[in-house]
RODO-2510 file (C-alpha; in nm, 4 decimals, decimal comma):
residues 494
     n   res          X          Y          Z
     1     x     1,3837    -4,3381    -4,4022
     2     x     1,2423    -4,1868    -4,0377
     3     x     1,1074    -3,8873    -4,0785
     4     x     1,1444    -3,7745    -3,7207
     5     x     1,4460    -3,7683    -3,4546
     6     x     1,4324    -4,0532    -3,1720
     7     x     1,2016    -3,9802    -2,9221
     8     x     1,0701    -4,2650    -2,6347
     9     x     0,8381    -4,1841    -2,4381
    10     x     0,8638    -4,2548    -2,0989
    11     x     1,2530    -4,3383    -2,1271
    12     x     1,4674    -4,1850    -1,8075
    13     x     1,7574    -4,0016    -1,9472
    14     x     2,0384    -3,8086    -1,7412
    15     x     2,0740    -3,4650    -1,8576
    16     x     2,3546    -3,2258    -1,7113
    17     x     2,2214    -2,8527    -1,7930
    18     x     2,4404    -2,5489    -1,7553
    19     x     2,1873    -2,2802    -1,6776
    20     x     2,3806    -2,0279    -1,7919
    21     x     2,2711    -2,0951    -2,1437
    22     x     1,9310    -2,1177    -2,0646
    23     x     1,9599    -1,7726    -1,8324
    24     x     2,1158    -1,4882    -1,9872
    25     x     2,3614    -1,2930    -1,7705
    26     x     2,1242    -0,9945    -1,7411
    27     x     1,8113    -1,2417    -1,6396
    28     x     1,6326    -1,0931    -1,3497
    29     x     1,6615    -1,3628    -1,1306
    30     x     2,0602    -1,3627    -1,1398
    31     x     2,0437    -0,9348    -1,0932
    32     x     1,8103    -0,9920    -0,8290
    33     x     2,0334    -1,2447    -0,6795
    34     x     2,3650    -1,0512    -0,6655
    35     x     2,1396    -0,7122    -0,5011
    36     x     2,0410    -0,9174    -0,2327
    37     x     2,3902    -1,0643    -0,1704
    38     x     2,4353    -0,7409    -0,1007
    39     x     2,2179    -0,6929     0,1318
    40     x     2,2899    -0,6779     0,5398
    41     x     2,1044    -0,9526     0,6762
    42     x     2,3046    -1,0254     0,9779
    43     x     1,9945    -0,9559     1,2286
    44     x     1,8355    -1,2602     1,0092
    45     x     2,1291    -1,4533     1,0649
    46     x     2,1673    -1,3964     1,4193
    47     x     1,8205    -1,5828     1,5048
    48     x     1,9538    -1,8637     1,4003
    49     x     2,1367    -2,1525     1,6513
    50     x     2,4625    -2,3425     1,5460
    51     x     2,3221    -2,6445     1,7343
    52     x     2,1306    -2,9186     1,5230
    53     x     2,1248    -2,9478     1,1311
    54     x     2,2759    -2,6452     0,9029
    55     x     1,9483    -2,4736     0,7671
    56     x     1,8821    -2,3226     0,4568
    57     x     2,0815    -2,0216     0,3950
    58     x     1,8957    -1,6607     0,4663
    59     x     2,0195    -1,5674     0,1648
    60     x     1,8561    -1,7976    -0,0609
    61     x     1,5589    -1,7869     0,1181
    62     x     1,5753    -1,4401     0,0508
    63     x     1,5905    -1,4663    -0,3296
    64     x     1,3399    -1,6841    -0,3669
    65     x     1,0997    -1,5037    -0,1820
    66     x     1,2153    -1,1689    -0,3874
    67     x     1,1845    -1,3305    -0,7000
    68     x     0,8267    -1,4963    -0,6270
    69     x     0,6930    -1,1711    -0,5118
    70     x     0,8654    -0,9672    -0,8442
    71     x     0,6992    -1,2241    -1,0595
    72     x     0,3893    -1,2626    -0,9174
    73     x     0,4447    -1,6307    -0,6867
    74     x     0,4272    -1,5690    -0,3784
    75     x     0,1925    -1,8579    -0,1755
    76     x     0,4964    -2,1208    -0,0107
    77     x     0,3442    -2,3942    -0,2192
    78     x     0,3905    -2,2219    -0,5635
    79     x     0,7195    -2,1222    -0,4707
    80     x     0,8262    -2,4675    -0,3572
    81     x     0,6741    -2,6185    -0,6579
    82     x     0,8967    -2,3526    -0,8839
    83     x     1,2552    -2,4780    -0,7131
    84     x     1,1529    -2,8023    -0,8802
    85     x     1,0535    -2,7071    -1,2230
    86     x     1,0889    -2,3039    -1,2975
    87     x     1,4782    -2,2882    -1,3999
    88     x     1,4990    -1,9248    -1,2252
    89     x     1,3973    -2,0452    -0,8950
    90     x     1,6332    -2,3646    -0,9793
    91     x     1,8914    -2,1384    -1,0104
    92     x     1,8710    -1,9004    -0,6900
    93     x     1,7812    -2,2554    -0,4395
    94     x     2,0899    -2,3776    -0,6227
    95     x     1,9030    -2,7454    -0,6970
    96     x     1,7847    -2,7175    -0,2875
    97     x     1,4150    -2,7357    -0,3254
    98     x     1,3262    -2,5711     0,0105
    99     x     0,9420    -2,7676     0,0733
   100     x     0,6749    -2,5010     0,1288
   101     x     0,6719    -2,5383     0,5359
   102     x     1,0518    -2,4089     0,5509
   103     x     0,9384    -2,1455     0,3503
   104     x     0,6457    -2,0168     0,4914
   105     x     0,8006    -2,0590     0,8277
   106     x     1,0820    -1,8329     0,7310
   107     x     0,8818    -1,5808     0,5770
   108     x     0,6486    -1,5604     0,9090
   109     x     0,9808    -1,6037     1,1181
   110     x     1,1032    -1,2803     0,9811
   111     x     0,8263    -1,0566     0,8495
   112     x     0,9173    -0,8279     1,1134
   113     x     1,2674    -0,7569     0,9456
   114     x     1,0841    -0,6711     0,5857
   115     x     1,0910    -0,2738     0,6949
   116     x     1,4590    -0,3103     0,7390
   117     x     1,5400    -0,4788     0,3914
   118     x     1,2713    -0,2035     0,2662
   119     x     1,5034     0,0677     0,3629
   120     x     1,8338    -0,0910     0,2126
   121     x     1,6685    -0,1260    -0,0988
   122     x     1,5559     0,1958    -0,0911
   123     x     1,9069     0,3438    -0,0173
   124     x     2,0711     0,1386    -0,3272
   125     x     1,7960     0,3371    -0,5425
   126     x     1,9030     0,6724    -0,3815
   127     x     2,2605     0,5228    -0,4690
   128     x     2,1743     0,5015    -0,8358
   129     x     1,9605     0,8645    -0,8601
   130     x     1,6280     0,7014    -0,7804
   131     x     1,3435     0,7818    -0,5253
   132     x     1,3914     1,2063    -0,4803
   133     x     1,1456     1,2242    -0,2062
   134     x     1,1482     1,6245    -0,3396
   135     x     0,8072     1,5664    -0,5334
   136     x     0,6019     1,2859    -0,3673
   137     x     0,2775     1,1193    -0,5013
   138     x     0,0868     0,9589    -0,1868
   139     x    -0,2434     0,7738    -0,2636
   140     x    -0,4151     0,4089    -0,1219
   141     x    -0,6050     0,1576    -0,2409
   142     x    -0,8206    -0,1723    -0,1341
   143     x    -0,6675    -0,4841    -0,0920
   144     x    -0,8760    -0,7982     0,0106
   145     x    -0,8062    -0,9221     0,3266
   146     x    -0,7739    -1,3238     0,3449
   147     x    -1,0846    -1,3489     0,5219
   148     x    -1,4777    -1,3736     0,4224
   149     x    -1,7520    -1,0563     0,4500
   150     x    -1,9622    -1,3605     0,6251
   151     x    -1,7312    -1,4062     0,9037
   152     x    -1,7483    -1,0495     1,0188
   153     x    -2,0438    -1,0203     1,2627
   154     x    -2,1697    -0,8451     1,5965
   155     x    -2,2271    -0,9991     1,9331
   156     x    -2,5423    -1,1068     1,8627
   157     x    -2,5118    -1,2682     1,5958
   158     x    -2,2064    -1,4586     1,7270
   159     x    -2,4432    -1,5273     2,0445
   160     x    -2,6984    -1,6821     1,7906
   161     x    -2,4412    -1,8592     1,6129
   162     x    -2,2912    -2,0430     1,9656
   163     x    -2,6290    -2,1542     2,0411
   164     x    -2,6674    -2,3475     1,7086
   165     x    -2,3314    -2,4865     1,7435
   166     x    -2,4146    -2,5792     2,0595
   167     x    -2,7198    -2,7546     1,9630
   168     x    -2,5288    -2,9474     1,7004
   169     x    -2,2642    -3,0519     1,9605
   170     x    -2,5336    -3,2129     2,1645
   171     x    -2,7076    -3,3937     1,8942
   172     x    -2,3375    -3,5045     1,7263
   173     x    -2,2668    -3,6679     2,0705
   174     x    -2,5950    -3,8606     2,0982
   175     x    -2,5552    -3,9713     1,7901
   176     x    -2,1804    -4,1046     1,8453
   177     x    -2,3424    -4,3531     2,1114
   178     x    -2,5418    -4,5427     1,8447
   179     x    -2,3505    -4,5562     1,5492
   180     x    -2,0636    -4,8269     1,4528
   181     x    -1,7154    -4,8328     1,5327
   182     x    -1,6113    -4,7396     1,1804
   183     x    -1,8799    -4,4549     1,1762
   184     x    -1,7317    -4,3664     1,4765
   185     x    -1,3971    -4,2222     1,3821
   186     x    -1,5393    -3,9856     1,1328
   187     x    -1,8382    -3,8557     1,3757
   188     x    -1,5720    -3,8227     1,6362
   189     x    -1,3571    -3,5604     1,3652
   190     x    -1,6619    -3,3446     1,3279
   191     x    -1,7607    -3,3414     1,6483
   192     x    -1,3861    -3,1912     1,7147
   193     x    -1,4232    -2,9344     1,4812
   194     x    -1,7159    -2,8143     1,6025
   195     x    -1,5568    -2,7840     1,9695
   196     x    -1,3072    -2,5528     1,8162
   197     x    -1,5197    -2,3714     1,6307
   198     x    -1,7099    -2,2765     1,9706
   199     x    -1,3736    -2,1638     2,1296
   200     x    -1,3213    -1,9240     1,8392
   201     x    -1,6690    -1,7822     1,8966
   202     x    -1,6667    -1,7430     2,2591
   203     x    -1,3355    -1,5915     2,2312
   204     x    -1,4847    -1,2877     1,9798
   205     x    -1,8030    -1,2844     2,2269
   206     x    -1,5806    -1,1651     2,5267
   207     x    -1,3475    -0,9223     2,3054
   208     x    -1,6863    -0,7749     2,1424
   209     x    -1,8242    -0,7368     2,5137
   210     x    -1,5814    -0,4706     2,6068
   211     x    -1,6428    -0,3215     2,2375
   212     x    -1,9647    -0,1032     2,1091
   213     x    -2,2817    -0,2412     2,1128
   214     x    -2,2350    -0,2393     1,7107
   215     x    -1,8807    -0,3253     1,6980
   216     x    -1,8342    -0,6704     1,4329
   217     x    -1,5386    -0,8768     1,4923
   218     x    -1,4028    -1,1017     1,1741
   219     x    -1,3641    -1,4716     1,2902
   220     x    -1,1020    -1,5489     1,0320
   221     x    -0,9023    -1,2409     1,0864
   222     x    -1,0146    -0,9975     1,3651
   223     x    -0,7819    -0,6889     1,2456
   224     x    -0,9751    -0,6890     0,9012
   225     x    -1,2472    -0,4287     0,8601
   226     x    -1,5547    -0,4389     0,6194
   227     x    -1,4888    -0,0884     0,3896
   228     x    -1,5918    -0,0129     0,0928
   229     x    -1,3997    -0,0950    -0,2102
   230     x    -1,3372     0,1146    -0,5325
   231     x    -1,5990    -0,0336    -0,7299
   232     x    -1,8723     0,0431    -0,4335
   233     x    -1,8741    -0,3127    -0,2987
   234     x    -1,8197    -0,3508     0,0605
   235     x    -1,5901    -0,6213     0,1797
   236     x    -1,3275    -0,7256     0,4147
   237     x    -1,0335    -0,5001     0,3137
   238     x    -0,7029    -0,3375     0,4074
   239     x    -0,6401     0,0112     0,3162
   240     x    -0,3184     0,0256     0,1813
   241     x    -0,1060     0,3609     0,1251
   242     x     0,2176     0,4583    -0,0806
   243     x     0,3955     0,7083    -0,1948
   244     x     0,5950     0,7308    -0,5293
   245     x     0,8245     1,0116    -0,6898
   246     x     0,7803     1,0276    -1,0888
   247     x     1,0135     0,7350    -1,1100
   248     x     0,7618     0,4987    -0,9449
   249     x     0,9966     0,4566    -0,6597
   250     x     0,8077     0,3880    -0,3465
   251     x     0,8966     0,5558    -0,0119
   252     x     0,6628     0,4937     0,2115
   253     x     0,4614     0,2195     0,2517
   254     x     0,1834     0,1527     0,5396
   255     x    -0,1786    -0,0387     0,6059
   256     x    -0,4386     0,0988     0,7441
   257     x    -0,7595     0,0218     0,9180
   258     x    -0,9495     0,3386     0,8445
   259     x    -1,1632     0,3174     0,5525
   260     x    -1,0766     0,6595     0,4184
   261     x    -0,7568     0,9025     0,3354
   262     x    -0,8625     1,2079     0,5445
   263     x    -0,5839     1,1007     0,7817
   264     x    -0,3092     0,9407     0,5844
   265     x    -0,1245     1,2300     0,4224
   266     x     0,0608     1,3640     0,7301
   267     x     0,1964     0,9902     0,8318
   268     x     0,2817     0,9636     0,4801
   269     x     0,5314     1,3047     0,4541
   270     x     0,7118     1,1824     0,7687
   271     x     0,7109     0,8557     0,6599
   272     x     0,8795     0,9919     0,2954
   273     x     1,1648     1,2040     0,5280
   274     x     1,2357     0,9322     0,7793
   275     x     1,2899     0,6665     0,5056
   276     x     1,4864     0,8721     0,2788
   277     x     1,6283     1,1277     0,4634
   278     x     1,5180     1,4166     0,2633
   279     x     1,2683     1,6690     0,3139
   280     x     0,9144     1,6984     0,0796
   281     x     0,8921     1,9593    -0,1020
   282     x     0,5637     1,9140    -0,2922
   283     x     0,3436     1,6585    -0,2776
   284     x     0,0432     1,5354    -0,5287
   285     x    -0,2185     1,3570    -0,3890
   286     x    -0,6369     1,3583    -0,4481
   287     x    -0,9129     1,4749    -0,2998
   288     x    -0,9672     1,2084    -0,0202
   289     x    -0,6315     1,3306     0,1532
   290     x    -0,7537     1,6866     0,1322
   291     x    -0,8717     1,7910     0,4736
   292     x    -0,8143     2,1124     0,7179
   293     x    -0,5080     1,9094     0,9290
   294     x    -0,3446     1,7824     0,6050
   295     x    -0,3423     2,1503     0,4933
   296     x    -0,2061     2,3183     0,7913
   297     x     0,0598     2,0563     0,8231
   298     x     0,2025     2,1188     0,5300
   299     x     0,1750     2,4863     0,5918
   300     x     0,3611     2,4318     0,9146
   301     x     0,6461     2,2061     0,7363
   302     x     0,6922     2,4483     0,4051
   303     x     0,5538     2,1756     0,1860
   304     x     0,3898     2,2880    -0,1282
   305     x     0,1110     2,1032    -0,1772
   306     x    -0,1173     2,0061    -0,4775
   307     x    -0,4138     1,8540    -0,2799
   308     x    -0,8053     1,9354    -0,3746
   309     x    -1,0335     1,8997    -0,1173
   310     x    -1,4385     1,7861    -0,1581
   311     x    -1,6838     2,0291    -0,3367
   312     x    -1,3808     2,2408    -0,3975
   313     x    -1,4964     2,3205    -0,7807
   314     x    -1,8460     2,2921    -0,6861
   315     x    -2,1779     2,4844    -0,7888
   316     x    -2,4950     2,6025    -0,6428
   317     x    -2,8268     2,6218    -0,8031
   318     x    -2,9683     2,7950    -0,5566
   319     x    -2,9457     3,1775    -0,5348
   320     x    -2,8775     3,2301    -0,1975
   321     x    -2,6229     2,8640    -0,0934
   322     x    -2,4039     2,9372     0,1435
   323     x    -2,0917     2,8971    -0,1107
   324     x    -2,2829     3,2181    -0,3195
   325     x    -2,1756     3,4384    -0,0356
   326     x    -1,8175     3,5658    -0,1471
   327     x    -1,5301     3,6048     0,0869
   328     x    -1,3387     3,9442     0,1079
   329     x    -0,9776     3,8825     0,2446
   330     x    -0,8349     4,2204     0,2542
   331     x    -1,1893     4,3275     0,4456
   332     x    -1,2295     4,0065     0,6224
   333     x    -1,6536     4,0088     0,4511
   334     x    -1,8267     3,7899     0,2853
   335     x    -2,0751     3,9649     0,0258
   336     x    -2,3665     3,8791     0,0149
   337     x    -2,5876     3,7562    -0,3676
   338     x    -2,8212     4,1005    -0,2774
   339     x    -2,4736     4,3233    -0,2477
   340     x    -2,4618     4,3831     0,1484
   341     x    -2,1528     4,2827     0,3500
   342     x    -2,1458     4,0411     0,6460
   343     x    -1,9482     4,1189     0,9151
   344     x    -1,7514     3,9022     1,1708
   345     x    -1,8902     3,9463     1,5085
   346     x    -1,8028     3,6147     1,7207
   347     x    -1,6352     3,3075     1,7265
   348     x    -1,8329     2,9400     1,8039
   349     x    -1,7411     2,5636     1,8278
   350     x    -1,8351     2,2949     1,6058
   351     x    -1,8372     2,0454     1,8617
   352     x    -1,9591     1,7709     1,6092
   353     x    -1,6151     1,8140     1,4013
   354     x    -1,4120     1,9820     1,6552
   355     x    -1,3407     2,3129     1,4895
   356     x    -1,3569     2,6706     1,5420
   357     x    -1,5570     2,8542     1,3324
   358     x    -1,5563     3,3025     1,2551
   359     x    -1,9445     3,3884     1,2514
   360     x    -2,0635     3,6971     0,9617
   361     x    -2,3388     3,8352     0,9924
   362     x    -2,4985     4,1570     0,8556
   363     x    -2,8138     4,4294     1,0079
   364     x    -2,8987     4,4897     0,6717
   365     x    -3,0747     4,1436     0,6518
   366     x    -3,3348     4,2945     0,8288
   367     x    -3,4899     4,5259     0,5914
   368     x    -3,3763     4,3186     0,2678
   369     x    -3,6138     4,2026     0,0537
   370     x    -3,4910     3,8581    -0,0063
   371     x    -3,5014     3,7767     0,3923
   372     x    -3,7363     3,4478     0,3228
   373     x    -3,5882     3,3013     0,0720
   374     x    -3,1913     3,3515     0,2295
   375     x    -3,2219     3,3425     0,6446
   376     x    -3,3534     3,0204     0,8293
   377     x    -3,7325     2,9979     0,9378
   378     x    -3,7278     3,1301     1,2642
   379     x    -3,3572     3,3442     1,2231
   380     x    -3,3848     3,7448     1,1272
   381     x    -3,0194     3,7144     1,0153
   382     x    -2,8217     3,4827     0,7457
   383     x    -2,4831     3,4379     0,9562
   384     x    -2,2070     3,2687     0,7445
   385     x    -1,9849     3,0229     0,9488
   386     x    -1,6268     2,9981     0,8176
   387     x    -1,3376     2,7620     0,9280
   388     x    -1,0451     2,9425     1,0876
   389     x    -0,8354     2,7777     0,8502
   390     x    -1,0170     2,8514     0,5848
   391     x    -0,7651     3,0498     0,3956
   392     x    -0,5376     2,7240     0,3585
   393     x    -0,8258     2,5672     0,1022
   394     x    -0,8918     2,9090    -0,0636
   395     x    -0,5288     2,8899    -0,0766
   396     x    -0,4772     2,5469    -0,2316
   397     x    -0,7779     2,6473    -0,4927
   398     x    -0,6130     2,9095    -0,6375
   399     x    -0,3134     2,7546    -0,6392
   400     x    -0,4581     2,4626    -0,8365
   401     x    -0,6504     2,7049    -1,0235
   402     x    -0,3224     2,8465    -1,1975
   403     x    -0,1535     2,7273    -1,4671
   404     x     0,1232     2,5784    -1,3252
   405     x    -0,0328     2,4273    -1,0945
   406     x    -0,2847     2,2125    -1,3028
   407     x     0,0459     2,1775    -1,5072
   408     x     0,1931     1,9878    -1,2072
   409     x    -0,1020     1,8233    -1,0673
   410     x    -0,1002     1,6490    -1,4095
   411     x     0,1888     1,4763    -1,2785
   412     x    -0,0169     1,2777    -0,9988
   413     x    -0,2529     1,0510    -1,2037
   414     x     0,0150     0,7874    -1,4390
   415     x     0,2889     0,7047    -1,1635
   416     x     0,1237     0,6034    -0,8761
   417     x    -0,1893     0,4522    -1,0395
   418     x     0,0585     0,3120    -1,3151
   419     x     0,2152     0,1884    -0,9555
   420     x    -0,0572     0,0208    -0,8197
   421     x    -0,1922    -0,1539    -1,1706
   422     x     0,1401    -0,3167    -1,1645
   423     x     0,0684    -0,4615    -0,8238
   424     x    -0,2981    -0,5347    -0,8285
   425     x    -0,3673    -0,6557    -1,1575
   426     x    -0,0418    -0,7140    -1,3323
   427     x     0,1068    -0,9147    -1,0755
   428     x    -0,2334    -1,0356    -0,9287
   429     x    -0,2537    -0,9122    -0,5745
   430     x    -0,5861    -0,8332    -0,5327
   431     x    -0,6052    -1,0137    -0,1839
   432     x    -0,3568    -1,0596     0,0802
   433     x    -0,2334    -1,3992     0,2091
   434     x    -0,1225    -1,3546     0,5552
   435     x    -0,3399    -1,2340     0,8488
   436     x    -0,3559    -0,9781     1,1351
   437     x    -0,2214    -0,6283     1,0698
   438     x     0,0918    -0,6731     1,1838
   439     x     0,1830    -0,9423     0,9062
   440     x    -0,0568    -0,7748     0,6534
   441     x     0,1882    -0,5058     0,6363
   442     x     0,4820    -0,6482     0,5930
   443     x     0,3318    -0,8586     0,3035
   444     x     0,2711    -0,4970     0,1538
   445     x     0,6211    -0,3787     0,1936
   446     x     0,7528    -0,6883     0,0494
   447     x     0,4886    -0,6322    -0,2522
   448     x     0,6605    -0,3012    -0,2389
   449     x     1,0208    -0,3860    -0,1842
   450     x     1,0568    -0,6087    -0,4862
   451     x     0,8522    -0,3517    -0,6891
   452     x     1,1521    -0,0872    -0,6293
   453     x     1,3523    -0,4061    -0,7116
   454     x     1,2799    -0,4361    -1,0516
   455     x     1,3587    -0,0591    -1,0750
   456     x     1,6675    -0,0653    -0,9581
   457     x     1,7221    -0,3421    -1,1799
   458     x     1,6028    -0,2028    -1,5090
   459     x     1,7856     0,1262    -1,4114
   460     x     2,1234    -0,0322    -1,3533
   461     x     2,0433    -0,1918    -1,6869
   462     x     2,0043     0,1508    -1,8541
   463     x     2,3315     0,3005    -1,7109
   464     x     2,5485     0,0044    -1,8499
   465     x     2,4403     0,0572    -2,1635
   466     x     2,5132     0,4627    -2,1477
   467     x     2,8363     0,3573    -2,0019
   468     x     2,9014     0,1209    -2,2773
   469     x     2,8330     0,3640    -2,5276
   470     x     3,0193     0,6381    -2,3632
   471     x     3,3195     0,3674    -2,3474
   472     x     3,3056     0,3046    -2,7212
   473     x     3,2836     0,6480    -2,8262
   474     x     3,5577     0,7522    -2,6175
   475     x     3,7765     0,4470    -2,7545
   476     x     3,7067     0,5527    -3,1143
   477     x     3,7813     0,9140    -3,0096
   478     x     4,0946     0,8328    -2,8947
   479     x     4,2123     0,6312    -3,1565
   480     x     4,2044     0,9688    -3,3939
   481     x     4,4587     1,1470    -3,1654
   482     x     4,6493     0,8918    -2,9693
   483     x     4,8670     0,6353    -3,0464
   484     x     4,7554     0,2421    -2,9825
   485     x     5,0051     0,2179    -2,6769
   486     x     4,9066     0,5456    -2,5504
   487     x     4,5249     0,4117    -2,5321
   488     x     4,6195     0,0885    -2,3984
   489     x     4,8082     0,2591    -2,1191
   490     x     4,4694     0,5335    -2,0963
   491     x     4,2102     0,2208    -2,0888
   492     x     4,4202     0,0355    -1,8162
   493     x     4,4491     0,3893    -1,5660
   494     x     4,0876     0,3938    -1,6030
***
C-alpha cells in the first residue's frame, strides 16, 4: 500500500485558483488596493494618448508600485518578477505581468505627481483622526545615494583622469589595426565605452570650471554630496527630513543637500501647515535643528518649541570660561566668577556668522586681582559678547529644564526614530535607487506615502473592530428592552 499521495515531478497540470482563499479579505494588498481606487489620478490619466495600443491602467500601476514600496520591493525587476509568482502582486496586476521597462518607465514618467498622491493620502488620515500637525516631531537622516564615494572628484583629478583615458583611446585604436576580424568586434565595444566615458568627464570638467577651485562633482550622480553619515563614515548621501505627530504619521517630507539640520526646521513647520492645513503648535526636534533663526521663527509664529541647542548643558573647568560669567536679565549684567558686574557699553558685528552681538564689560577689571588669568594677553578688560537673541536659548533652557518640559521632550525619541527604523532597516532602504535630486525626492515621499499607508490601513482596521463591538453590544442591549420587530426595524434605519 503507497505510503504517499501521487506526486510527478515535472508533470504540467492546469490549476484554476480563486485567490480569495489564499488572500483574506483584510490582506493588505486588497486594503491597499481599494485606498488607491480612491484616489484622484486624473492628471496621471490625462498624459496618456487614445491613439495606439490601450496601456496598462494607472491604477494598477499604482498598486503595484504602493504595495512594492509598503513591503519592501521596490527595483522594476523585483516587482515584475512578483506579478509572476507573489500571489499579492498577482492579484492587484490582475494576471497582467507588467515587464520591468513599463514599470520603471511609469514610475520615472510620473515621479513628479508623487507630492500630489502624498497629500491625498495624507488627507484620508486627517479623515480618519490621524496626522494632528498640533505636536510635530521633525528630524533627518542619511540615505545612500546610488552612486560611488570614488566617483566624486575635483577638476583635477577629473583632468588627470581624461588624460589616461585618453591615452588608452589611442593605444585601443592602434591596436584595432592589427588584430583579427573576430577580435575586432569586441576591441571595437571597449573602445566605445571609453569614448563615452570621456564625454561624461569633459562634461563635469566644464561645470566644475565655473565652480570653486575645491568644488567635487559625482560622475554617477552630480546632485549627490559626500556628508558624513551617522556612524562617522563619509559617503555619497542624501539628507533626508520628516516630520511625524505621535501617531507616526508623516507630514512633511523633503531631501536635502546640506549635510546638517541647522537649516531644516523652519522649511519643515511650513511644510507641516501647508500639507495639512493646520497650524504647529509645538514641535520636538534635537539639537542639530537648534540654532538662533530656528528659535526666533518659532518665536515669531507662536510655536512652542522643545529644541536644545549645542553645549546647551555644558561645563567649564576653567574658572574664569566665558559661560562662568552669569547673565542678569532684570539688570541686563553678566557677573563676573570674582563678584563684579559687566556692563553693556556697545554693540559689534560678527561678520564671520553674521550676527549682532551686546558687548559687557566692567572698570573694575582693572584693579582685580585675577586680571591674568581672566582678560586676553594684551586686553586690560574681559568684555563678554552676547547674541542679541540670546534670550530665545536661555529661554528654551529653562523651558527644557522644567518638568514638563523634559516630560514632553520625552515624547521626541520612539516615533520618529521608531519611523525611520521602519524605513531604513525594516524595509531595507538604506540607499536610494533613482538619481538627481529631483527624482531622489520623490522616491522619499513614495517611501513615505506608503509608510502613512499602512497606517491608515491598520487604523481603519482598529475602528471596524470598535464598531463591531459597539454593534454587538448595542444589538444585545436592545434585545433586553425591545421587541425582535422593533430591532429589526432599529438595525435597518441605521
Amino acid at each position: 500500500m503507497a505510503k504517499f499521495k501521487k506526486y510527478d515531478i515535472g508533470e504540467e497540470i492546469s490549476v484554476q485558483i480563486n485567490l480569495s482563499t489564499y488572500l483574506p479579505s483584510a490582506h493588505l494588498c486588497k486594503e491597499m488596493e481599494k485606498i488607491v481606487s480612491e484616489l484622484d489620478i486624473s492628471f496621471i490619466e490625462s498624459t496618456y494618448s487614445e491613439l495606439g495600443q490601450n496601456a496598462y491602467h494607472p491604477l494598477m500601476l499604482l498598486s503595484i508600485i504602493f504595495y512594492g514600496y509598503a513591503t519592501g520591493v521596490r527595483s522594476g525587476r523585483k516587482l515584475s518578477t512578483a506579478c509572476k509568482d507573489n500571489l499579492a502582486f498577482i492579484y492587484l496586476c490582475k494576471g497582467q505581468a507588467p515587464s520591468k521597462s513599463v514599470i520603471n518607465d511609469f514610475r520615472k514618467a510620473n515621479f513628479q505627481h508623487f507630492t500630489n498622491l502624498f497629500n491625498q493620502v495624507l488627507e484620508k488620515c486627517m479623515e480618519a483622526g490621524l496626522a494632528d500637525p498640533s505636536l510635530s516631531i521633525v528630524d533627518g537622516s542619511k540615505l545612500r545615494a546610488n552612486s560611488s564615494k570614488r566617483a566624486t572628484k575635483n577638476k583635477e583629478q577629473y583632468e588627470n583622469w581624461q588624460q589616461y583615458l585618453l591615452e588608452d583611446i589611442a593605444s585601443l585604436e592602434k591596436e584595432l589595426t592589427l588584430k583579427k576580424e573576430e577580435q575586432v568586434v569586441e576591441l571595437k565595444k571597449k573602445l566605445s565605452t571609453k569614448k563615452k566615458l570621456v564625454e561624461k568627464v569633459e562634461s563635469a570638467i566644464k561645470q566644475l570650471s565655473t565652480m570653486d577651485e575645491e568644488a567635487c562633482l559625482n560622475l554617477t550622480d552630480a546632485d549627490s554630496v559626500i556628508m558624513k553619515g551617522k556612524k562617522g563614515d563619509f559617503n555619497t548621501n542624501y539628507n533626508v527630513q520628516a516630520a511625524c505627530g505621535e501617531d507616526q504619521i508623516i507630514t512633511y517630507t523633503d531631501v536635502v543637500l546640506a549635510g546638517n539640520d541647522k537649516a531644516q526646521l523652519a522649511p519643515a513647520l511650513k511644510g507641516i501647515t501647508q500639507n495639512t492645513g493646520k497650524p504647529v503648535k509645538q514641535v520636538l526636534a534635537d539639537a542639530d535643528y537648534g540654532t538662533f533663526a530656528s528659535l526666533e521663527y518659532m518665536d515669531k509664529n507662536d510655536i512652542e518649541g522643545f529644541v536644545p541647542y549645542r553645549n546647551m548643558n555644558a561645563t567649564y573647568e576653567k574658572t574664569y570660561a566665558s559661560g562662568n560669567f552669569v547673565y542678569n536679565k532684570e539688570k541686563d549684567t553678566y557677573a563676573c566668577p570674582a563678584g563684579h558686574d559687566l556692563s553693556f557699553y556697545r554693540t559689534s558685528i560678527d561678520k564671520q556668522n553674521n550676527h549682532n552681538n551686546k558687548n559687557y564689560r566692567t572698570d573694575a577689571c582693572l584693579t582685580c586681582p585675577f586680571q591674568k588669568q581672566c582678560c586676553q594677553k594684551g586686553t586690560a578688560r574681559r568684555v563678554i559678547k552676547r547674541e542679541v537673541r540670546q534670550d530665545l536659548k536661555d529661554e528654551m533652557k529653562e523651558r527644557l529644564k522644567s518638568e514638563d518640559g523634559r516630560a514632553i521632550y520625552k515624547k521626541r525619541l520612539h516615533p520618529i526614530e521608531a519611523l525611520f527604523g521602519q524605513l531604513k532597516f525594516n524595509l531595507g532602504y538604506q540607499q536610494f535607487l533613482l538619481r538627481g535630486l529631483e527624482k531622489v525626492k520623490a522616491e522619499f515621499t513614495l517611501m513615505c506615502l506608503t509608510h502613512n499607508l499602512r497606517k491608515l490601513i491598520a487604523k481603519l482596521a482598529q475602528l471596524l473592530i470598535i464598531w463591531s463591538v459597539s454593534w454587538r453590544f448595542l444589538t444585545l442591549n436592545l434585545k433586553n428592552f425591545i421587541s425582535p420587530d422593533m430591532s429589526m426595524n432599529f438595525a435597518r434605519t441605521l
